[in-house]
C-alpha positions as CSV (number, residue, x, y, z in Angstrom):
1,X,89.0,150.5,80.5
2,X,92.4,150.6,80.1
3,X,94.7,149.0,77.4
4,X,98.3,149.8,78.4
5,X,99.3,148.0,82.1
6,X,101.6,149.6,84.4
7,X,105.2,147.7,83.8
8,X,107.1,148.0,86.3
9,X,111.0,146.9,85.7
10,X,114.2,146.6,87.1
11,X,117.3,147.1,85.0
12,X,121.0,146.4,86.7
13,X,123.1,149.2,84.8
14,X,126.1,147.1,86.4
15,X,125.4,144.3,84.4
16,X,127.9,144.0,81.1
17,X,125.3,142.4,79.2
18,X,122.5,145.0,79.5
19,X,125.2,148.3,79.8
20,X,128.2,147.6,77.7
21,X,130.2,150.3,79.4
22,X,130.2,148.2,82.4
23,X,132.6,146.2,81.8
24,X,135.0,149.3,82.4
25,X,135.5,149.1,85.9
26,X,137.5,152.5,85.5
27,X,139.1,154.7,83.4
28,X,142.7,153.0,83.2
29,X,140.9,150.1,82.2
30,X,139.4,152.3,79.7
31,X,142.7,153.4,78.5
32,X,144.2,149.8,78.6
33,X,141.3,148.9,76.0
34,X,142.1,152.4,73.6
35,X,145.9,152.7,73.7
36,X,146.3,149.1,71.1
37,X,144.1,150.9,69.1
38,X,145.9,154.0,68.8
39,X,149.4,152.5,68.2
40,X,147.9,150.2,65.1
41,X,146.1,153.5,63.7
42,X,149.4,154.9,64.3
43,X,151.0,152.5,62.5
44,X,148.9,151.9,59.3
45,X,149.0,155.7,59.6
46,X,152.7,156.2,58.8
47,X,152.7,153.4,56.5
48,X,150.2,155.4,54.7
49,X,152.5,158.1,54.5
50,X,155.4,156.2,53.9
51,X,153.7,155.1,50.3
52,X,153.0,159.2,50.1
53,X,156.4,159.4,50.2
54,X,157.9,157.1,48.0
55,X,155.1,158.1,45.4
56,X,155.9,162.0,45.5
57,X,159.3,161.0,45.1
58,X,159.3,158.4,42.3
59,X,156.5,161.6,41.0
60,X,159.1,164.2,41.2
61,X,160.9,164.4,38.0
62,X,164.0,165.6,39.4
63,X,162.9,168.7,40.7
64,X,164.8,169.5,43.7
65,X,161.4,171.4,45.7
66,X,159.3,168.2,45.0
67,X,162.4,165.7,46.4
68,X,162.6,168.2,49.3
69,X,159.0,167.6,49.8
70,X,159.2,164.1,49.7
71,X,162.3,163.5,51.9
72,X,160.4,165.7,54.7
73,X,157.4,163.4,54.8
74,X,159.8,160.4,54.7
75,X,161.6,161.9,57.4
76,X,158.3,163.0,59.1
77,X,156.7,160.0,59.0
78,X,160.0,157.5,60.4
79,X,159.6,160.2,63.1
80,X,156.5,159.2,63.5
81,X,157.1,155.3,63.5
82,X,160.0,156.2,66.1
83,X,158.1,157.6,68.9
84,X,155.3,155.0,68.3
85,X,157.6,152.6,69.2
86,X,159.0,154.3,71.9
87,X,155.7,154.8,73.5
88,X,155.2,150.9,72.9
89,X,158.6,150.4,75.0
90,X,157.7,153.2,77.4
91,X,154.0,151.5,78.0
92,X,156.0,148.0,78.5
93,X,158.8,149.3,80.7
94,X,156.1,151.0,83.1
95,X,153.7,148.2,83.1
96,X,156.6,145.7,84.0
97,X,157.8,148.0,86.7
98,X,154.7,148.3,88.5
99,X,153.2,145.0,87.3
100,X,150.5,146.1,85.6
101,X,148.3,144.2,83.2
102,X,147.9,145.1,79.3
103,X,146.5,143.9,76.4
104,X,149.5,144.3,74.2
């Protein structure tokens, strides 16, 4: 006697609803999906250190190390918040040029 039956099942890997990965036809739709991610992290990122910043300034007591400090990762993090928005432009300029769909 046997109690387990032979199942025998078909499963369509190209199927969004059973593979989520599917839905990724290919790797620059891949990247389409991450970059919006990356430039929000990017910019909570340097807003965090922007508050950094003004804190180990308003911290410093005058001392002209600690202001030095703080002015670097002010000027560190605009930097930062520069070339995120250049990338943003960048990303926009290509995409309009070779009309090319993103999310953003």
């Amino acid at each position: 006697m046997q109690i387990i039956q032979t199942a025998y099942a078909e499963v369509n890997f190209g199927n969004a609803s059973v593979n989520p990965v599917a839905k990724f036809s290919s790797i620059s739709v891949f990247t389409n999906v991450l970059i919006p991610f990356f430039m929000i992290g990017g910019g909570l990122l340097t807003l965090v250190m922007l508050l950094y910043a003004a804190f180990m300034y308003l911290t410093s007591e005058g001392t002209p190390e600690k202001i030095k400090k703080a002015q670097a990762v002010l000027t560190y993090s605009l930097m930062g918040i520069f070339l995120i928005v250049l990338s943003f432009l960048i990303t926009k300029i290509i995409g309009y040029i070779f009309h090319i769909t993103m999310p953003l």
